[in-house]
N, C-alpha and C positions, 0 to 999 in steps of 0.2 A: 478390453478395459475401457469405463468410462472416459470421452473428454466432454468441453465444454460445449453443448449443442450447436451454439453459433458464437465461435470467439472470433467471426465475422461481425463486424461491428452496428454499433447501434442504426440504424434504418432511418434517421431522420425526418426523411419525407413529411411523417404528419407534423415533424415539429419544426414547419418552416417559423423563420424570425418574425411573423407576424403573431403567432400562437405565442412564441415565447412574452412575461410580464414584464414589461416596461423597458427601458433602456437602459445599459449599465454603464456607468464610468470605464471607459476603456483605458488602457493606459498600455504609454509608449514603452516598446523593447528597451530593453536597460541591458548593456555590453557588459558582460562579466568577463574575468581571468577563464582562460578555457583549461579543461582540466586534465593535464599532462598523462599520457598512461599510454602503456603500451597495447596496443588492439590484440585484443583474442578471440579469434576463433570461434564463435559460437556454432550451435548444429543447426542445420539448413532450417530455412525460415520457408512457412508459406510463401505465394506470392502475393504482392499488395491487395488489401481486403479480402485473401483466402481465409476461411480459419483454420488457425493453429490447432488441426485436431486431433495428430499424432504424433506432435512431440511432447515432452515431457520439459515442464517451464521452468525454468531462472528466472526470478523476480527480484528487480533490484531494489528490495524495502527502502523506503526512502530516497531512493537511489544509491550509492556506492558510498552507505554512511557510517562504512567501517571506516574510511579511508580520507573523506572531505564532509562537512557539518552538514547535517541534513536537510533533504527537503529544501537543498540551494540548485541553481541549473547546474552546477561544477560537478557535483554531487549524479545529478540522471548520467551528464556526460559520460563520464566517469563509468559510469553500472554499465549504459551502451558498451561504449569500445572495450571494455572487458567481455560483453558477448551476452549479458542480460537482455532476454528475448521480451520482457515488458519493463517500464520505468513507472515506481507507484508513489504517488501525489496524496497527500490526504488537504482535502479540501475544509477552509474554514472560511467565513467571512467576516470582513469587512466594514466598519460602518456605514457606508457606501455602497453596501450590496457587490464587491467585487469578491469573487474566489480566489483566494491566496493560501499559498503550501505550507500550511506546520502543522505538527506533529498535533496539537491542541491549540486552542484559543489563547490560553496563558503562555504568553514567550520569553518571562523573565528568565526561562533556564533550553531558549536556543537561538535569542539575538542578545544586543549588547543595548535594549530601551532602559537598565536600569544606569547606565553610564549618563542618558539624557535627561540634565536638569528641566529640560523643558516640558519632560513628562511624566516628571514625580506627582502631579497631582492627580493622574491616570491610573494611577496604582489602587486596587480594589482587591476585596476579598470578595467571592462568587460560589455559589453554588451550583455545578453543572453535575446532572444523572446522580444527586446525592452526595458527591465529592465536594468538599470545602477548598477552595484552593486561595490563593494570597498572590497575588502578582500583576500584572498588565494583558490588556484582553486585547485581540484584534479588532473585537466589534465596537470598541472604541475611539479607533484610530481609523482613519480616514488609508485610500492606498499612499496620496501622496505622503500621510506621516511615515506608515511603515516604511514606506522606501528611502528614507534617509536613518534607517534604522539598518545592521550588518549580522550578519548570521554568526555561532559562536557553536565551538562543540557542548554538546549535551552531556557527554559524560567525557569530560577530559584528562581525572587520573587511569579509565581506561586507554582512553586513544590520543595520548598528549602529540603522535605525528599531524594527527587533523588538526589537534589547536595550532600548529601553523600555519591555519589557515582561516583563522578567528579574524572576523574583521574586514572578509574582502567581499562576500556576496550579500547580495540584497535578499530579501523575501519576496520571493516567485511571484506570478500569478500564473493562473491556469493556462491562460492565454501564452504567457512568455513558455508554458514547458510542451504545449503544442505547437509552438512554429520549433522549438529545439527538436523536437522528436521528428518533424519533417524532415528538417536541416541534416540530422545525423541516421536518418534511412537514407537520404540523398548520399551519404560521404561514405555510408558502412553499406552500400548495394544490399541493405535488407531492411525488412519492415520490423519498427519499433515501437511495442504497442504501450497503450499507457493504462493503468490500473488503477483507478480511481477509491480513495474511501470518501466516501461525504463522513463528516465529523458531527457527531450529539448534533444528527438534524433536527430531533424533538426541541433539544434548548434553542437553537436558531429560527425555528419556526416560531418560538415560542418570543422572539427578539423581533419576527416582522421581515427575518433575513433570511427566506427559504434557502435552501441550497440545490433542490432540482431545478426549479428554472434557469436559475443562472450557468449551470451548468449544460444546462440542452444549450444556450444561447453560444456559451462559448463553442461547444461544438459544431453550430450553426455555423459560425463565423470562422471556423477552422475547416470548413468546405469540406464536414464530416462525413460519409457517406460508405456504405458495404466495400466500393472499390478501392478506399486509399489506405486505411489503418483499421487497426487493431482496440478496441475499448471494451473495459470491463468495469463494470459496477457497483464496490461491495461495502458492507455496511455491517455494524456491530445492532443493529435496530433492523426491525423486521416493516414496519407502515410503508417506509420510505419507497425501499422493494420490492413491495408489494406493487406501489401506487405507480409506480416505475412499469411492471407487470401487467396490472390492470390496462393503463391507459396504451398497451400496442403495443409499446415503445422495442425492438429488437433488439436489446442489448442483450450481454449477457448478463447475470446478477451471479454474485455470489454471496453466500452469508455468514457472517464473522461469527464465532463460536467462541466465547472466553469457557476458562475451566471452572468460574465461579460467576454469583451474579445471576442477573437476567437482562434483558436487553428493557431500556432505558424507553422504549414507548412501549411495552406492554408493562413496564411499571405506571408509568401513569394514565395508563388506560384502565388500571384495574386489573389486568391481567393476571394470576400468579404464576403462570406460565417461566420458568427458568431456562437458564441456558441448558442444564440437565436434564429437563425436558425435549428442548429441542433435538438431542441427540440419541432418544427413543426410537424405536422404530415409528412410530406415530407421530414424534417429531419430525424426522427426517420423510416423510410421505409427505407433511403439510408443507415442509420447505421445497419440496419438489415439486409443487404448483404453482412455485412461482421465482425457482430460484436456479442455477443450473450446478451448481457448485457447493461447497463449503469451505471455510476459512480455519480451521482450528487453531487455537492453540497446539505447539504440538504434542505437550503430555498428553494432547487427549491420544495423539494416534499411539504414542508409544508411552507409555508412562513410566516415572521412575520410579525404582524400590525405594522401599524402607532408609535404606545405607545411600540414597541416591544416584546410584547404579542406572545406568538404562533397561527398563524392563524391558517383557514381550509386547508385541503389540497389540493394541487393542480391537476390538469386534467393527472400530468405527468405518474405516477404509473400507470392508468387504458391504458393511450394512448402508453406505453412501453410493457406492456405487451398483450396487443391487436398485437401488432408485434415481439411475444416472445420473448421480450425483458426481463431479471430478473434486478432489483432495487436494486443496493445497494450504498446508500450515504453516504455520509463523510461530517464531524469528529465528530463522539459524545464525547466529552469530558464532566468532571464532575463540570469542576469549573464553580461557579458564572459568571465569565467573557466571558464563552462561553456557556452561558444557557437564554433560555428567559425572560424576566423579571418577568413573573408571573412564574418562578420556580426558581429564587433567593432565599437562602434564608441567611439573614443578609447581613450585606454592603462588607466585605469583599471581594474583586473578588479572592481569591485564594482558601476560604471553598466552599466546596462541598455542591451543590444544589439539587433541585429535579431532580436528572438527573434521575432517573428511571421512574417517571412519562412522560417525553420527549421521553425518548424510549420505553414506551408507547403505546404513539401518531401515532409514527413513524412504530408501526408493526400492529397497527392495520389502519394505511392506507393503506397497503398490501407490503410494501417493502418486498424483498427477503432476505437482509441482511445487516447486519451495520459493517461500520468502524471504531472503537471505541479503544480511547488513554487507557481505560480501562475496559477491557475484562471480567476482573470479574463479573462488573455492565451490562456489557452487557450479559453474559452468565445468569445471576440471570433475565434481562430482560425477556429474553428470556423464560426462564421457569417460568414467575408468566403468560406472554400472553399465551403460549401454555395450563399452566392449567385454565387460565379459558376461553379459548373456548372448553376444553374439557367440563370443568363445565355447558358450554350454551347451548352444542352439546344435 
């Protein structure tokens, strides 16, 4: 079975800090509530800078953002000591050219900036990749502003346990979730890799605010190198990846797949190239010139019926990995609301369903690895499929 060619990590050699563009505002570690939980167990890790190339991945989307508000350090904590083998950051920037963790540019609906009179007149309507959105942008606010700005749950009639915890973390930067991911392979005796998406790099470029260089930089300065961690790549946009590719660079890349759409720089390149393209056989041949992986959605790998049921799976997993390709879909979540209807269980959309039987489904179609809001469920998945193909072996 496919893995990831080298989820030994990016090679930075050629992108010593002189290569990298310009200086970036650096900015000091900010001490967060550390995030209480009990440690689990994860399956044996590489060792430092091996690649992880024959286990099968727990990825803590967001970090453990079933459980504490996303994309806050509390939050990776949290996905670690539960046993999550990577912590994934989606990077956005900055007015300032700094990389900072949220989910999108607009943070009206995962910090508490519409609480700050002082930044009502920050409030914008924007157009990013065709989407109209109304709210407060990062690329307007400086690091120093965000960081007197506090994280808040995103969906809190789902997870009203996390809004207890509305109010106490700041918004990351890249920097702060790389010395944490040092910090807690030092305390959890195992290497914890981190899984990067750059965010609508076409719109940020298109602002003067690239997001690869700033990104080599930090890694620079995190004394990033084949021997100490783990980094992966991935992106809903294909240029970036590429350029990423082109230029040496030995990371791994992976490419994000939506089930609708097409990716947001071969639309304005002219492209009419779709996401439904890319998972052609002729699609997935061109992604594998320059990409080691793919990201699906995961109705592509198994898709629902009619009545919403979980189908059979689909052609995609056998035909990605035919072009060593490795599989890893997104978003396992646990609640009812984001679960099949045959693994509902009562009306509720906010209790927890048969999500372990869905994940499953999902490892015994052959996937490589999951992205999942809660890491626990995924880790305990993980270990009831692996014992019983031992048990059939």
């Amino acid at each position: 079975m496919p893995r990831l060619r080298s989820l030994a990590p990016l090679a930075v050699a050629a992108l010593t800090t002189a290569a990298v563009v310009g200086p970036l505002t650096s900015s000091a570690q900010v001490a967060e509530p550390a995030a209480a939980a009990p440690e689990v167990t994860a399956a044996p890790s590489a060792e430092p800078g091996e690649a992880i190339v024959d286990d099968l991945l727990v990825i803590g989307h967001r970090g453990a953002s079933e459980y504490r508000p996303e994309h806050t350090l509390a939050a990776y904590e949290l996905a670690a000591r539960m046993g999550a083998d990577f912590i994934e950051p989606d990077l956005v920037s900055t007015k300032d050219g700094v990389l900072v963790d949220r989910h999108e540019p607009e943070i009206s609906g995962t910090t508490d900036v519409a609480q700050h009179p002082e930044f009502a007149d920050r409030r914008a309507t924007k157009t990013i990749d065709g989407v109209v959105y109304d709210g407060w942008f990062t690329e307007d606010f400086t690091l120093a502003e965000l960081k007197t700005l506090r994280a808040v749950e995103r969906l809190p009639l789902l997870r009203q346990e996390s809004t207890t915890f509305d109010g106490l973390y700041q918004v990351p930067t890249l920097d702060e979730v790389l010395a944490l991911r040092a910090r807690l392979s030092r305390e959890l005796h195992r290497e914890i890799g981190v899984y990067v998406e750059t965010k609508h790099p076409t719109y940020f470029d298109g602002l003067g605010l690239s997001l690869e260089e700033p990104l080599a930089q930090d890694l620079v300065q995190a004394r990033f190198d084949r021997r100490r961690f783990s980094v992966v790549v991935q992106s809903f946009e294909t240029t970036n990846l590429r350029q990423i590719a082109d230029a040496g660079v030995d990371v791994p890349l992976v490419q994000l797949l939506s089930g609708a759409g097409a990716p947001a720089d071969l639309v304005a390149a002219g492209d009419p190239r779709t996401y439904a393209d890319l998972v052609t056989p002729a699609g997935l041949d061109w992604i594998a010139t320059y990409a080691d992986g793919i990201g699906p959605d995961k109705s592509m790998v198994i898709p629902l019926q009619a009545d919403g049921t979980l189908g059979r799976p689909s052609p995609l997993v056998d035909a990605a990995h035919a072009e060593g390709l490795v599989v890893h879909p997104y978003t396992f979540r646990p609640e009812n609301q984001f679960l099949p209807a045959d693994h509902d269980l009562g009306a509720d959309p906010a209790d927890f369903g048969r999500a372990l039987a869905e994940l499953q489904a999902f490892w015994e179609a052959g996937v490589d690895g999951v992205f999942t809001d809660a890491p626990d469920i995924g880790v305990e998945s993980r270990r009831l499929f692996l014992e019983a193909e031992d048990a059939s072996a």
